[in-house]
C-alpha positions as CSV (number, residue, x, y, z in Angstrom):
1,X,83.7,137.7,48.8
2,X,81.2,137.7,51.8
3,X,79.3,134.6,50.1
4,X,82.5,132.8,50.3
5,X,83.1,133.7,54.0
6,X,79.7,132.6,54.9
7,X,80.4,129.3,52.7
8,X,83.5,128.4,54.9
9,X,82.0,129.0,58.2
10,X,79.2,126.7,57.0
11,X,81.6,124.4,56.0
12,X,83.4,124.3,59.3
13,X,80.1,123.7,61.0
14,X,78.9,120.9,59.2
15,X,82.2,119.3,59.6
16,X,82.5,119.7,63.1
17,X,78.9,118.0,63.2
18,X,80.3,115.1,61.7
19,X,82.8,114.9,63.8
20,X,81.0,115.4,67.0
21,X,78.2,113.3,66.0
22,X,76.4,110.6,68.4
23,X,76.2,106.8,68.2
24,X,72.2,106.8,67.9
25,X,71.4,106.3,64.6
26,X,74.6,106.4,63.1
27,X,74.2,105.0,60.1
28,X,71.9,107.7,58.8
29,X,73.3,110.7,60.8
30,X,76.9,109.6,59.7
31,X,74.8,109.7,55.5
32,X,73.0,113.0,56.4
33,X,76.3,114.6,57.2
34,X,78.1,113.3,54.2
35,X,75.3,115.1,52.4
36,X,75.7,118.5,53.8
37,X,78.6,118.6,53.7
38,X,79.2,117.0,50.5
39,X,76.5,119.1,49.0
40,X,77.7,122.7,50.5
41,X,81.0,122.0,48.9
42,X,79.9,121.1,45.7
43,X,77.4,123.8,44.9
44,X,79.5,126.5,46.3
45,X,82.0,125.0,43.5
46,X,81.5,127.4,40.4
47,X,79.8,125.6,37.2
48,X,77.9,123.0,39.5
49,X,74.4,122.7,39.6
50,X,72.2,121.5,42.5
51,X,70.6,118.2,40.7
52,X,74.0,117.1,39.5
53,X,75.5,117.7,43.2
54,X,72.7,115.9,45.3
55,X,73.1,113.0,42.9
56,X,77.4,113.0,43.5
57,X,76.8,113.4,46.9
58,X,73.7,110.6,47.1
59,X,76.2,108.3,45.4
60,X,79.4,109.0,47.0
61,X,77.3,109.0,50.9
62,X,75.2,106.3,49.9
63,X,78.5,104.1,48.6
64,X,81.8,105.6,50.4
65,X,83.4,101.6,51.1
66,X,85.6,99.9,48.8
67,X,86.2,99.5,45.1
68,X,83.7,100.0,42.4
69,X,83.8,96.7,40.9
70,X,82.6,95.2,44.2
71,X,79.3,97.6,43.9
72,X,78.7,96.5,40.3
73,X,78.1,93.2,41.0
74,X,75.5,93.7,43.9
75,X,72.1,94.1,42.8
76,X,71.5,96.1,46.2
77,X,73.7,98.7,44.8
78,X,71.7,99.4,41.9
79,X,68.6,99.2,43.1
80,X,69.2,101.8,46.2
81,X,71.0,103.9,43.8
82,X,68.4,103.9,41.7
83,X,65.8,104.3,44.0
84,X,67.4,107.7,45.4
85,X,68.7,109.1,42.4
86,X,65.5,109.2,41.4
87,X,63.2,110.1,44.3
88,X,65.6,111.7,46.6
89,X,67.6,114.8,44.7
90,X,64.7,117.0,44.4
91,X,64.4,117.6,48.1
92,X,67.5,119.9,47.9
93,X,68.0,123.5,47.0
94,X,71.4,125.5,46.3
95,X,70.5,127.1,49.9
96,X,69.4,124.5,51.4
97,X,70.5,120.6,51.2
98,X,67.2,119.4,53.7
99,X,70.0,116.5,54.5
100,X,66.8,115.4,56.8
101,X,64.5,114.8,54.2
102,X,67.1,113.3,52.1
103,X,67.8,111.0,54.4
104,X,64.4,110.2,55.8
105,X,64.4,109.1,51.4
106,X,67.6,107.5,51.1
107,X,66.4,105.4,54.3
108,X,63.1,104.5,52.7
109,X,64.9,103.3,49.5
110,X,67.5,100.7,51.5
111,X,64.2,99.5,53.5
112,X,62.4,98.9,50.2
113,X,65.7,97.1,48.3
114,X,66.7,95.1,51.3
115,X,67.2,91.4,50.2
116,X,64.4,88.9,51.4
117,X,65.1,85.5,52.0
């Protein structure tokens, strides 16, 4: 019971950082933010473990915009996705998603796919 109290007030928190976040650096505060709070949720969710929720919330933070099939044609897509999956869900624990570090990673992955012309 307490552990659910404590989950809900973290919950509030995180969501009140989103939506009192600043302009600086949106991009990846607006991704770390989707993390926590994405992450919280999940792992306080019964039967989830933490590598299968930092890679649901990666995905879903990394990718919120429009339809699927859009992303499955874009080879950016796969290779960010791939690139964090991989490197970037070992950072969290179930008491702590380090949605820093995580994004500091994500950040490095989108610098290394970025398409040269």
């Amino acid at each position: 019971m307490e552990r659910s109290k404590v989950g809900g007030v973290l919950m509030i928190c995180l969501v009140m950082g989103v939506l009192v976040g600043d302009s600086a650096g949106q991009s990846i505060q607006a991704f770390t933010q989707c993390f926590a709070v994405c992450f919280v949720s999940c792992v306080l969710t019964p039967g989830n473990d933490v590598p299968t929720c930092a890679t649901k919330c990666i995905t879903s933070c990394l990718f919120p915009g429009p339809s699927k099939s859009l992303k499955l044609k874009d080879p950016q897509y796969f290779c960010k996705l791939g690139c964090a999956t991989s490197l970037c869900t070992n950072f969290s624990t179930k008491d702590d998603p380090a949605k820093e570090k995580v994004g500091s990673c994500v950040s490095s992955c989108s610098n290394t796919c970025i398409k040269k012309y």
